[in-house]
N, C-alpha and C positions, 0 to 999 in steps of 0.2 A: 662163821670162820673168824677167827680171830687175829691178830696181827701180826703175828712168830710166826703163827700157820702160814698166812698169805707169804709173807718175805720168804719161808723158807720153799714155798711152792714156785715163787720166784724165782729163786736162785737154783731151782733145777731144773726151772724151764731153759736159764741160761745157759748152764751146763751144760743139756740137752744139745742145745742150738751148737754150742762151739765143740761138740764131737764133729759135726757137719765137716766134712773134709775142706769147703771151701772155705769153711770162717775158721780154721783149725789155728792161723796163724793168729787171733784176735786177742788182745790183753786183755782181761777185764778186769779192775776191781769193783769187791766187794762190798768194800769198805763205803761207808755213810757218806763219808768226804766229798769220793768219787766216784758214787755210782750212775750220778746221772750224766756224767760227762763220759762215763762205760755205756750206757745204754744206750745215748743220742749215737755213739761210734757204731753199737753195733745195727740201731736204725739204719744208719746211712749207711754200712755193708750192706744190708740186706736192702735196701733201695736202689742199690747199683746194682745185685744180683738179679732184681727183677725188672730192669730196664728203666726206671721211676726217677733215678739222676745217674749222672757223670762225675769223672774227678777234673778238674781245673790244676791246673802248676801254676804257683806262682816265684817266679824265679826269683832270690835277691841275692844274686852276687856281688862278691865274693861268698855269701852264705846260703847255708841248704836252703834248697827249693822248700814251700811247703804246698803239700797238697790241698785242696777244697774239695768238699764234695758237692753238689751243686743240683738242686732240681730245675725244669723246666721252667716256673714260674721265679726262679729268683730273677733278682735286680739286681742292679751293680751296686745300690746303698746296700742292701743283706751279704753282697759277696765283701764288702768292707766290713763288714761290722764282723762277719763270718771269720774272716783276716784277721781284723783286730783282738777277737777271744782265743783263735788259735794263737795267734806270737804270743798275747800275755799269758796261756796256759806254758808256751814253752819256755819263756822268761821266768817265768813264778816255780817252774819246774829246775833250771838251770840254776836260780839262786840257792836254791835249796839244796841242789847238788855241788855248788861250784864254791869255793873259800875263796879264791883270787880273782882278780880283773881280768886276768890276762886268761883264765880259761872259760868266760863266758862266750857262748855261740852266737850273740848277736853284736859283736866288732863290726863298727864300720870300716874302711879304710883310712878315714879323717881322725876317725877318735880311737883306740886302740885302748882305751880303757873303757867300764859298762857305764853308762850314761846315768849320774845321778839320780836324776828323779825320772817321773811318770813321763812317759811318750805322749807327745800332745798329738794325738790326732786330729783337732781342729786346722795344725800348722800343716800335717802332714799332707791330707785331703785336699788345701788350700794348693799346695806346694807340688802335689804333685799327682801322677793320673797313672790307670792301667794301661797300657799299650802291649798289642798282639802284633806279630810281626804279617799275620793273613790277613787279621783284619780293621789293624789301624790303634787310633786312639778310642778308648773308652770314656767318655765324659758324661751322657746322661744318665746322670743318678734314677733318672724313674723307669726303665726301659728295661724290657728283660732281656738275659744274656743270648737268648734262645733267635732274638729279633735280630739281634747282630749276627748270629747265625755261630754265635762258641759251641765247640763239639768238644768229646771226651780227648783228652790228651792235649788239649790246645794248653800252651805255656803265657804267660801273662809279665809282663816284667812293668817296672814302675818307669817311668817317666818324667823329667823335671817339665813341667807347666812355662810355656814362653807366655810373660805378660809383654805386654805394651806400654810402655813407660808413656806416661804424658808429659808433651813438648812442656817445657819450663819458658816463662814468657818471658822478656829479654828488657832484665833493667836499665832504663836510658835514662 
């Protein structure tokens, strides 16, 4: 079988699948671009249809929620990193759609125009933590979400990190 053959058997397996009444609402493209960011989506539909993960919210108001979808064995490093490729898929999506500052989706309240460069996630991570109102703060990155005991529809919002300032020693 050759490789026209294979892709086009492919793409009517897909087809096939999104008659499916319940994946009927699913976008998919076709396109070389994005089809593997089409097919992980429709992996993970079809992993919540058979009980296999959940969706997660992550709240960031003032802006749309975004959902996750989440297996058993994730950690809270993969539900960031998970975070982090979803916002830059929607960031990378919205520049592409948006000509002005003032109609991108990701304004904070502080800066009301799109923030120059690359989101440093290093600062962010540092800076700040997942917090669930059931079940508190999220802080161990190795631990899976399942141990804390996160369930389908739980909502997650971010949290500024309280450090501890170290006393300043008193020049005499």
């Amino acid at each position: 079988m050759n490789a026209s053959a294979s892709v086009a058997s492919d793409e009517a397996a897909i087809v096939a699948l999104l008659a499916d009444p319940l994946l009927a609402d699913v976008k998919i493209s076709l396109e070389p671009s994005q089809a593997l960011q089409s097919i992980a989506a429709l992996e993970d539909l079809i992993a919540i249809e058979r009980n296999e993960a959940f969706t997660v919210r992550v709240d960031r108001s003032p802006l749309e929620p975004i959902d996750l979808v989440v297996r058993p064995s994730t950690t809270l490093a993969d539900l960031k990193r998970q975070f982090q490729t979803k916002l830059g898929s929607l960031l990378s999506d919205s520049m592409a759609s948006t000509t002005s500052a003032s109609d991108c989706p990701v304004e904070t309240p502080r800066r009301a125009t799109r923030p120059s460069g690359p989101i440093s996630w290093r600062y962010t991570w540092r800076s700040y933590l997942f917090y669930s109102k059931r079940l508190g703060k999220l802080q161990d990155d190795h631990q899976n979400l399942i141990a804390w005991g996160l369930q389908s529809g739980d909502e997650l919002r971010f949290m500024k990190k309280l450090r501890m300032r170290k006393a300043k020693a008193k020049k005499r």
